[in-house]
N, CA, C and O atoms as CSV, one atom per row, in Angstrom:
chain,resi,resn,atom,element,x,y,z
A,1,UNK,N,N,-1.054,-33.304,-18.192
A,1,UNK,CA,C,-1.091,-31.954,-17.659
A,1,UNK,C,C,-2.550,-31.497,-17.603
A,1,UNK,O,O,-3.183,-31.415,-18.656
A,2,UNK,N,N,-3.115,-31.198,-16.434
A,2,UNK,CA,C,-4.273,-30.450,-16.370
A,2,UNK,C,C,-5.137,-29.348,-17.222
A,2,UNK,O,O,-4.480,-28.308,-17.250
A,3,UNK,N,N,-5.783,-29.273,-17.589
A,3,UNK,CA,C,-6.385,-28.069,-18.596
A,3,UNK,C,C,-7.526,-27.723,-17.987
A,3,UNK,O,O,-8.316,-28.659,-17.862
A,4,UNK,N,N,-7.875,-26.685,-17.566
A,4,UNK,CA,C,-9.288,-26.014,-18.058
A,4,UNK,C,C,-9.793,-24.614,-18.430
A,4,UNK,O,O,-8.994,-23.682,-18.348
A,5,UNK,N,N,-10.929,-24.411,-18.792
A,5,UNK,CA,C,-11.616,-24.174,-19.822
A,5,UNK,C,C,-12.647,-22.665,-19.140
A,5,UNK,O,O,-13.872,-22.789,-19.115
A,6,UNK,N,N,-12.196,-21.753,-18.794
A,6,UNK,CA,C,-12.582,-20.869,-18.346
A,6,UNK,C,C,-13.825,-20.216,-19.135
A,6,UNK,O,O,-13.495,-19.951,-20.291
A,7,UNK,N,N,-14.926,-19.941,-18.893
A,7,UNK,CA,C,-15.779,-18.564,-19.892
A,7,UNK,C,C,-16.654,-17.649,-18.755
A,7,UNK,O,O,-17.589,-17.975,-18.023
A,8,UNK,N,N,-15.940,-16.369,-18.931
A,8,UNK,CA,C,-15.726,-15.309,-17.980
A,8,UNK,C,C,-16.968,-14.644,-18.655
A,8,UNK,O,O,-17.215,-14.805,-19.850
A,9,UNK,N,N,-17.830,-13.792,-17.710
A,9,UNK,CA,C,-19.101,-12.915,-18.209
A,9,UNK,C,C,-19.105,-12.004,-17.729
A,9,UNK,O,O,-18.345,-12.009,-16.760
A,10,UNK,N,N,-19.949,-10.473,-17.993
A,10,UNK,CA,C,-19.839,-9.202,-17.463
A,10,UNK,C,C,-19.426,-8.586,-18.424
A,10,UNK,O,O,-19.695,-8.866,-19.593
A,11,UNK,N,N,-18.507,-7.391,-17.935
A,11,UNK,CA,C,-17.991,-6.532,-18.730
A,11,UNK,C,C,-16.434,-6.513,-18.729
A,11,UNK,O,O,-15.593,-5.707,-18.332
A,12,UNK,N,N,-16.390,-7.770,-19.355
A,12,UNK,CA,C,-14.805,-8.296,-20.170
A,12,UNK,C,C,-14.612,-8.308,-21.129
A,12,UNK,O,O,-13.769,-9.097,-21.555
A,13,UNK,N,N,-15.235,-7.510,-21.913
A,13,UNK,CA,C,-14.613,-7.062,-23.539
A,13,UNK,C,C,-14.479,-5.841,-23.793
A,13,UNK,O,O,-15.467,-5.112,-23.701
A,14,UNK,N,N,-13.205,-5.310,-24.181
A,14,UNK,CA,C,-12.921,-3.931,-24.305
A,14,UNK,C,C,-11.714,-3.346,-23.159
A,14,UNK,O,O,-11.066,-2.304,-23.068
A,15,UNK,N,N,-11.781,-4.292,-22.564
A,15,UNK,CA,C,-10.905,-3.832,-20.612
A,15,UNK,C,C,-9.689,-4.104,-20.886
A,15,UNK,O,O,-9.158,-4.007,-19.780
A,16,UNK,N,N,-8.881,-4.381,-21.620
A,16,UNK,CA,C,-7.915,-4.998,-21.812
A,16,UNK,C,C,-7.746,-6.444,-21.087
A,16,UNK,O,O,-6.672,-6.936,-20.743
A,17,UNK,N,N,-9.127,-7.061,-20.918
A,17,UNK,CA,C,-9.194,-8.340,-20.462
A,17,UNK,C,C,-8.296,-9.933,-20.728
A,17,UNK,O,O,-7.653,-10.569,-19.893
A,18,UNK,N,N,-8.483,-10.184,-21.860
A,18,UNK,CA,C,-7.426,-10.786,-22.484
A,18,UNK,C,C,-6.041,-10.607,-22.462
A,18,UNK,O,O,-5.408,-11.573,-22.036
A,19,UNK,N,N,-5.488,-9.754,-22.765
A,19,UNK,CA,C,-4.173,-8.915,-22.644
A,19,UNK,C,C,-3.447,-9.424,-20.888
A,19,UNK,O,O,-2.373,-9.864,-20.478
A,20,UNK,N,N,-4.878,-9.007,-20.247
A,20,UNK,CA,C,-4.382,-9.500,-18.326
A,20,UNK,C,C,-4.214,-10.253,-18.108
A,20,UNK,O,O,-3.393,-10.418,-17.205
A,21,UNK,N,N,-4.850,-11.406,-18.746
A,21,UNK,CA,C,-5.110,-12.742,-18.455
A,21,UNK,C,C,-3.838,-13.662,-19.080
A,21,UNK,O,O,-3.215,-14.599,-18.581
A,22,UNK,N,N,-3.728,-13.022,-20.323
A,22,UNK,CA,C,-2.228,-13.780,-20.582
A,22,UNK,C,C,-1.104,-13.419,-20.068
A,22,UNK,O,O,-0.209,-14.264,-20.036
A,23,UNK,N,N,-0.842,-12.009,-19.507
A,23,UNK,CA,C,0.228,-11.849,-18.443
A,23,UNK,C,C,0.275,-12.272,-17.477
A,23,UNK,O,O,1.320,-12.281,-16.827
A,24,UNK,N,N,-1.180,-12.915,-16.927
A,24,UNK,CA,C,-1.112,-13.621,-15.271
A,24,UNK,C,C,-1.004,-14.254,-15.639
A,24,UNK,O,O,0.143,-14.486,-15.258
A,25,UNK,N,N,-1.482,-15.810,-16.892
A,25,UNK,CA,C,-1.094,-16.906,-17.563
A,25,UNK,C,C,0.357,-17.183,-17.158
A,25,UNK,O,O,0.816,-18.140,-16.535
A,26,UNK,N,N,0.853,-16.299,-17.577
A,26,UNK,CA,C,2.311,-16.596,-18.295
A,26,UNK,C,C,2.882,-16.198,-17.176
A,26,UNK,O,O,4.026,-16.651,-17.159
A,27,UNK,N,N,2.542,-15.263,-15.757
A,27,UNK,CA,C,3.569,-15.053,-14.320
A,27,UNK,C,C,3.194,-16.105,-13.879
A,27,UNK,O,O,4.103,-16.481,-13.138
A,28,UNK,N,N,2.030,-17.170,-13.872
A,28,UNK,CA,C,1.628,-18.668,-13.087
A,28,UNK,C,C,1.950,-19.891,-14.087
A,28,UNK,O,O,1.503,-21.032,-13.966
A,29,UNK,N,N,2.882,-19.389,-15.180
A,29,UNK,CA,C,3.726,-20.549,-15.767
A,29,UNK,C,C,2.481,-21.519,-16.063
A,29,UNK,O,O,2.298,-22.617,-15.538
A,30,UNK,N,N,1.674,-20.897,-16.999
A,30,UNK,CA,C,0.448,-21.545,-17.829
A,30,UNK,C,C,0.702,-21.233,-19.278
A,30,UNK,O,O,1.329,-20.323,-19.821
A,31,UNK,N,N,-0.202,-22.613,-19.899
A,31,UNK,CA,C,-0.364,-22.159,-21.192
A,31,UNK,C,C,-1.525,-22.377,-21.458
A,31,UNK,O,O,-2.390,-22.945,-20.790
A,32,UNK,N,N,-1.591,-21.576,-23.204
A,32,UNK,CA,C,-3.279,-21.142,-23.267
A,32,UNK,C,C,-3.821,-20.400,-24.357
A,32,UNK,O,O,-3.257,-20.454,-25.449
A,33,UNK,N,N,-4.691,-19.818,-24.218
A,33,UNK,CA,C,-5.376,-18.837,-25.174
A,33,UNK,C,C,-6.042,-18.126,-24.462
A,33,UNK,O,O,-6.497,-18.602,-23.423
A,34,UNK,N,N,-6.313,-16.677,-24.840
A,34,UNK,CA,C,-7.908,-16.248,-24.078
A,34,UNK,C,C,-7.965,-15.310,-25.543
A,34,UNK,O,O,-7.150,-14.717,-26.250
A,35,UNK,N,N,-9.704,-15.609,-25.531
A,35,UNK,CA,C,-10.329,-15.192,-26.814
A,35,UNK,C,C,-11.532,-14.360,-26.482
A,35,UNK,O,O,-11.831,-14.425,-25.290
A,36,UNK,N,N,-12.072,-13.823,-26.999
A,36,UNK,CA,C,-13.509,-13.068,-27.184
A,36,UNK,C,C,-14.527,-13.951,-27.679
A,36,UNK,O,O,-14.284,-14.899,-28.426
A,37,UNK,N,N,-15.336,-13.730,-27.381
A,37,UNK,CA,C,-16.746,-14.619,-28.345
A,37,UNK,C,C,-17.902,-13.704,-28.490
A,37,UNK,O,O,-18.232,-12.703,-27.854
A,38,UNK,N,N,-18.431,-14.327,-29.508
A,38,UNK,CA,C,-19.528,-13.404,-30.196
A,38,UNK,C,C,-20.723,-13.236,-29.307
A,38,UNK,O,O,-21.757,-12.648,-29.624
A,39,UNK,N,N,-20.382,-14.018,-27.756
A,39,UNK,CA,C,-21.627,-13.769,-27.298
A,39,UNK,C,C,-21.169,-12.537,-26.077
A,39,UNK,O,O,-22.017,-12.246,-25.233
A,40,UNK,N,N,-19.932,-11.916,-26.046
A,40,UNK,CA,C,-19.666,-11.000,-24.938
A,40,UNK,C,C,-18.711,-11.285,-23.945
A,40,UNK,O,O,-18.189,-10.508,-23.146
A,41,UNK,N,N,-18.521,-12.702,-24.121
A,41,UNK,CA,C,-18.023,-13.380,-22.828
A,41,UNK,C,C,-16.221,-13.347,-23.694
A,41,UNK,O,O,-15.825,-13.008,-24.809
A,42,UNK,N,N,-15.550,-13.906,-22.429
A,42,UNK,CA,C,-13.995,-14.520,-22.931
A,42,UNK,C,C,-14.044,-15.677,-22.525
A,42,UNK,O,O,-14.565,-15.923,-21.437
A,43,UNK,N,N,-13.510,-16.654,-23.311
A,43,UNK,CA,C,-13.044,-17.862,-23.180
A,43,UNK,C,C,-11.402,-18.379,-23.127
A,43,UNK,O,O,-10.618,-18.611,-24.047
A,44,UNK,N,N,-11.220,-18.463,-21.499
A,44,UNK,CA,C,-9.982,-18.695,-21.648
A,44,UNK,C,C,-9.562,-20.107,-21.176
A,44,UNK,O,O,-10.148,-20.755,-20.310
A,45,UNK,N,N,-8.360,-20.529,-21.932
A,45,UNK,CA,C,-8.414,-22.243,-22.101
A,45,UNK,C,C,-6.842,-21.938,-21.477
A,45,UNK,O,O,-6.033,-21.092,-21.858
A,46,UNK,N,N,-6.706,-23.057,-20.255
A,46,UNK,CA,C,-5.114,-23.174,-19.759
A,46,UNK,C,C,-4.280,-24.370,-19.313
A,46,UNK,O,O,-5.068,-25.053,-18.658
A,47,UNK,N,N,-3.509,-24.764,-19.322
A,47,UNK,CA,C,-2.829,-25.870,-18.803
A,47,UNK,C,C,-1.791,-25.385,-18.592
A,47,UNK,O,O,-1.044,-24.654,-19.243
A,48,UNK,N,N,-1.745,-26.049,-17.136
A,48,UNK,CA,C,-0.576,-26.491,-16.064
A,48,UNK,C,C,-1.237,-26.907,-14.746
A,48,UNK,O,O,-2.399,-27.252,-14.529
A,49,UNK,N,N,0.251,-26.730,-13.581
A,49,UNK,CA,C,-0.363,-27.255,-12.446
A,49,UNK,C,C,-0.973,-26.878,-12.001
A,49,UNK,O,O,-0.917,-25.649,-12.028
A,50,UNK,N,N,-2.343,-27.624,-11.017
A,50,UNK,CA,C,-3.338,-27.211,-10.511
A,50,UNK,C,C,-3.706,-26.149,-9.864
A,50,UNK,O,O,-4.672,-25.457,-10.185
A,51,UNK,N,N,-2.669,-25.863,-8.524
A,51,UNK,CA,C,-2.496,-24.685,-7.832
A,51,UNK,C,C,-2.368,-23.513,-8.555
A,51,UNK,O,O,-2.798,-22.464,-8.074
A,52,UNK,N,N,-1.610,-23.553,-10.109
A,52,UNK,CA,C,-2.028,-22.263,-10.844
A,52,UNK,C,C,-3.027,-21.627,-11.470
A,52,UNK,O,O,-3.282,-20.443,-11.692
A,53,UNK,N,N,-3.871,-23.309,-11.863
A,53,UNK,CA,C,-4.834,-22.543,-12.396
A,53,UNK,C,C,-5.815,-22.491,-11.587
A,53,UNK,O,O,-6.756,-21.968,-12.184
A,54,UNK,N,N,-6.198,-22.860,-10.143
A,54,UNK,CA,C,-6.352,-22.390,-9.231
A,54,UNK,C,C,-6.247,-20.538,-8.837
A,54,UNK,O,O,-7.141,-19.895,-8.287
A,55,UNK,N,N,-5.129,-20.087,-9.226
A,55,UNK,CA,C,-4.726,-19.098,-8.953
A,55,UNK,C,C,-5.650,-18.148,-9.957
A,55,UNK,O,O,-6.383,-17.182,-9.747
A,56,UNK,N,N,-5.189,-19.029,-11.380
A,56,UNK,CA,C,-5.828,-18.103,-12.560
A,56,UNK,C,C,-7.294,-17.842,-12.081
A,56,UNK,O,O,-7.674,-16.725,-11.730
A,57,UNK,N,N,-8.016,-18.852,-12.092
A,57,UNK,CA,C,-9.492,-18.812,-11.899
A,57,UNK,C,C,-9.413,-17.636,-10.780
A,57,UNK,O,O,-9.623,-16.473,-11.123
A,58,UNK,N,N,-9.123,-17.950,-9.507
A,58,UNK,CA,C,-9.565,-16.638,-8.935
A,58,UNK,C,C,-8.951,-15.069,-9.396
A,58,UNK,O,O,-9.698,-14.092,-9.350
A,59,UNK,N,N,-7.966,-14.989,-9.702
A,59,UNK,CA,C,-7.491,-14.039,-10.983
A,59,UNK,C,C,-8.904,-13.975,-12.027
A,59,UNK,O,O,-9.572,-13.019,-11.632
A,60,UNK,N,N,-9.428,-14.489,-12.930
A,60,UNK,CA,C,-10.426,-14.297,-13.504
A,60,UNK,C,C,-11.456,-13.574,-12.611
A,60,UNK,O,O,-12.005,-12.535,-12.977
A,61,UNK,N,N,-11.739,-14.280,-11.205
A,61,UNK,CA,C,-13.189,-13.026,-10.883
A,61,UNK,C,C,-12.854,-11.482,-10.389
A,61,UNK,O,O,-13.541,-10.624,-9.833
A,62,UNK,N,N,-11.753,-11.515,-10.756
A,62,UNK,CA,C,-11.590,-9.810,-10.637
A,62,UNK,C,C,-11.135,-9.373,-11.871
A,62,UNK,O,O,-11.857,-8.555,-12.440
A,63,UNK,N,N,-9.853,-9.805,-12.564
A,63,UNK,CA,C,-9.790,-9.018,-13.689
A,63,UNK,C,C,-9.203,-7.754,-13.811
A,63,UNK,O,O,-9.006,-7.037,-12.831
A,64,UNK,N,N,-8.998,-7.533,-14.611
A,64,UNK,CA,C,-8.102,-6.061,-14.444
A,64,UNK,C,C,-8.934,-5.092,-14.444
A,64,UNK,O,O,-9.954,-5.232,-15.120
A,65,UNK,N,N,-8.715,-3.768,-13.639
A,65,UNK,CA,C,-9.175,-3.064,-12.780
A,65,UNK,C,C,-10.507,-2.538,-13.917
A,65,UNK,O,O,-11.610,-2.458,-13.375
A,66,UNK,N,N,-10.458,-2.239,-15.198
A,66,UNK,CA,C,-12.084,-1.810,-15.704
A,66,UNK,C,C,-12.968,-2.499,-16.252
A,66,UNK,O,O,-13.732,-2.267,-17.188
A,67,UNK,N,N,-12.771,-3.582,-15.440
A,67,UNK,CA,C,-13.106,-5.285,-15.488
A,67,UNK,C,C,-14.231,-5.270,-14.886
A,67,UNK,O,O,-14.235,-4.370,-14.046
A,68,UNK,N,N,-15.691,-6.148,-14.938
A,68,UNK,CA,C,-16.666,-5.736,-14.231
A,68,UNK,C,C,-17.472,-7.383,-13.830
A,68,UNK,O,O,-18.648,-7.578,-13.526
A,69,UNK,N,N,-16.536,-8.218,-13.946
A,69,UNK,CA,C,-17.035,-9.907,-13.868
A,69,UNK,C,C,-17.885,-10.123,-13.260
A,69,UNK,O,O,-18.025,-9.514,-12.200
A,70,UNK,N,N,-18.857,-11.128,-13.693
A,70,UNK,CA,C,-20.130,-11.354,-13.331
A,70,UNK,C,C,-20.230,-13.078,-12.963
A,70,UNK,O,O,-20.676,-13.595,-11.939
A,71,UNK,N,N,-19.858,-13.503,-13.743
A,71,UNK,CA,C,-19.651,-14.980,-13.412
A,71,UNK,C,C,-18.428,-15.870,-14.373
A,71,UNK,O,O,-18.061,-15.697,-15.535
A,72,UNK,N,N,-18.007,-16.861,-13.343
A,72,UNK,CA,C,-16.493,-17.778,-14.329
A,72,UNK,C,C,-17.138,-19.052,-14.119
A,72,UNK,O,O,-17.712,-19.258,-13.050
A,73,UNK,N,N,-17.089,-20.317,-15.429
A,73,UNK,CA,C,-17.329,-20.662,-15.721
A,73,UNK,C,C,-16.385,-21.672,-16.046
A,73,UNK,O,O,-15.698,-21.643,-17.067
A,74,UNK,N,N,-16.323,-23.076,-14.694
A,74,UNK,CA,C,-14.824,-24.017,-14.836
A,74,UNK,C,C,-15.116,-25.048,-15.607
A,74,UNK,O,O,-16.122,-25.670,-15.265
A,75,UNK,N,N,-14.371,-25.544,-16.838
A,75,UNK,CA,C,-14.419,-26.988,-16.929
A,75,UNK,C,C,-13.479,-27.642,-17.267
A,75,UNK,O,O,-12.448,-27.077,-17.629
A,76,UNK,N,N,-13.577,-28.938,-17.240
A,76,UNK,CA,C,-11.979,-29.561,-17.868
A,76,UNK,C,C,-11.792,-29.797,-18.907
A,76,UNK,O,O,-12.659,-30.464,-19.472
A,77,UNK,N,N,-10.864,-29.476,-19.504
A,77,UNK,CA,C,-11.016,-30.037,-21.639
A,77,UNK,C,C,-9.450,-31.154,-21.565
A,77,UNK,O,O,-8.367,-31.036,-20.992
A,78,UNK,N,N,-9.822,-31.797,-22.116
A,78,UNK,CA,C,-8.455,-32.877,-22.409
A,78,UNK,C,C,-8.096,-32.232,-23.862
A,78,UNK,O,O,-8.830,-32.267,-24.848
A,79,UNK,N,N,-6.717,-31.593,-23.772
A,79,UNK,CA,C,-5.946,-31.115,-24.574
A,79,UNK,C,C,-4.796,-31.966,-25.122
A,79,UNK,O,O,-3.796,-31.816,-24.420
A,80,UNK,N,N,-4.631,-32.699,-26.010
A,80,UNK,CA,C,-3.441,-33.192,-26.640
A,80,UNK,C,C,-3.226,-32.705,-27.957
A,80,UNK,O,O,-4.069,-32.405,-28.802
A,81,UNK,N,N,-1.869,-32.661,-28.028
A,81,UNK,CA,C,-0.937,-32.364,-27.079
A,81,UNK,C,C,-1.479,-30.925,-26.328
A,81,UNK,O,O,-2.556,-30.435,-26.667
A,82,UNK,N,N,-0.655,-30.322,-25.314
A,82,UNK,CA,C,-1.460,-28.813,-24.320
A,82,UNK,C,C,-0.187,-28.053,-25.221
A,82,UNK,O,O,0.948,-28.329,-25.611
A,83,UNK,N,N,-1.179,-26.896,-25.277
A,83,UNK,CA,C,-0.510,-25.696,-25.911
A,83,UNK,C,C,0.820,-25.147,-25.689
A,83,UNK,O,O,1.125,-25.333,-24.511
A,84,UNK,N,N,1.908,-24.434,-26.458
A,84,UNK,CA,C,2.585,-24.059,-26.491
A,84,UNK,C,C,2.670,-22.494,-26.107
A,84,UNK,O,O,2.284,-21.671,-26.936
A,85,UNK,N,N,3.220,-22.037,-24.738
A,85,UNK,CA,C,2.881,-20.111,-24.518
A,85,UNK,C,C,1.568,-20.250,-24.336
A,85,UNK,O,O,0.842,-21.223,-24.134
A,86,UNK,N,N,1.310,-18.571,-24.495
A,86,UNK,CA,C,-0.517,-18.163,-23.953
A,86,UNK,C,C,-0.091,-16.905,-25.205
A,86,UNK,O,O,0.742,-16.118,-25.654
A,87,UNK,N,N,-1.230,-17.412,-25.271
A,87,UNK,CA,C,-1.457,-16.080,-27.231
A,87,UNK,C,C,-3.098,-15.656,-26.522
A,87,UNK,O,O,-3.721,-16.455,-25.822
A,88,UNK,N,N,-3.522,-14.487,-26.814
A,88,UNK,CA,C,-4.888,-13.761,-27.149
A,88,UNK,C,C,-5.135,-14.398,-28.851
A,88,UNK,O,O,-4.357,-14.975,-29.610
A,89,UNK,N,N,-6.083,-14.127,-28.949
A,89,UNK,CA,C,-7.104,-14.478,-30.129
A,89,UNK,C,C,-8.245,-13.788,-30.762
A,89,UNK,O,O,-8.860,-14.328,-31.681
């Protein structure tokens, strides 16, 4: 199963950023995490099929509406086993 490895920049902490991201996660039948980091950014990690996280990623450069994204940040992580649901962190 595909994974990658999102880290979103701007003004995505505080927006209910995370919170969005696992409800679009979870309407594009992904699993995952999205977390905060100490440097400002979110890091969100997903697996499933391509076309979704396709979807997610462009979902990431907007963000929920007091969302202010600046740049997304793709890579692939090999996850074994891939996560169970999409949890915030």
């Amino acid at each position: 199963m595909p994974c990658a490895r999102f880290l979103v920049s701007g003004r995505v902490q505080g927006v209910f950023f995370r919170a969005s991201a696992r409800a679009e996660a979870e309407r594009l039948g992904l699993s995952g995490y999205a977390k905060n980091l100490a440097d400002g950014r979110v890091e969100v990690l997903a697996c499933g099929e391509e076309a979704a996280l396709a979807q997610l990623e462009a979902w990431l450069w907007r963000g929920p509406p007091a969302a202010e994204v600046a740049a997304v940040q793709r890579s692939v992580m090999e996850v074994a086993p891939p996560p169970r649901g999409f949890r915030t962190a």
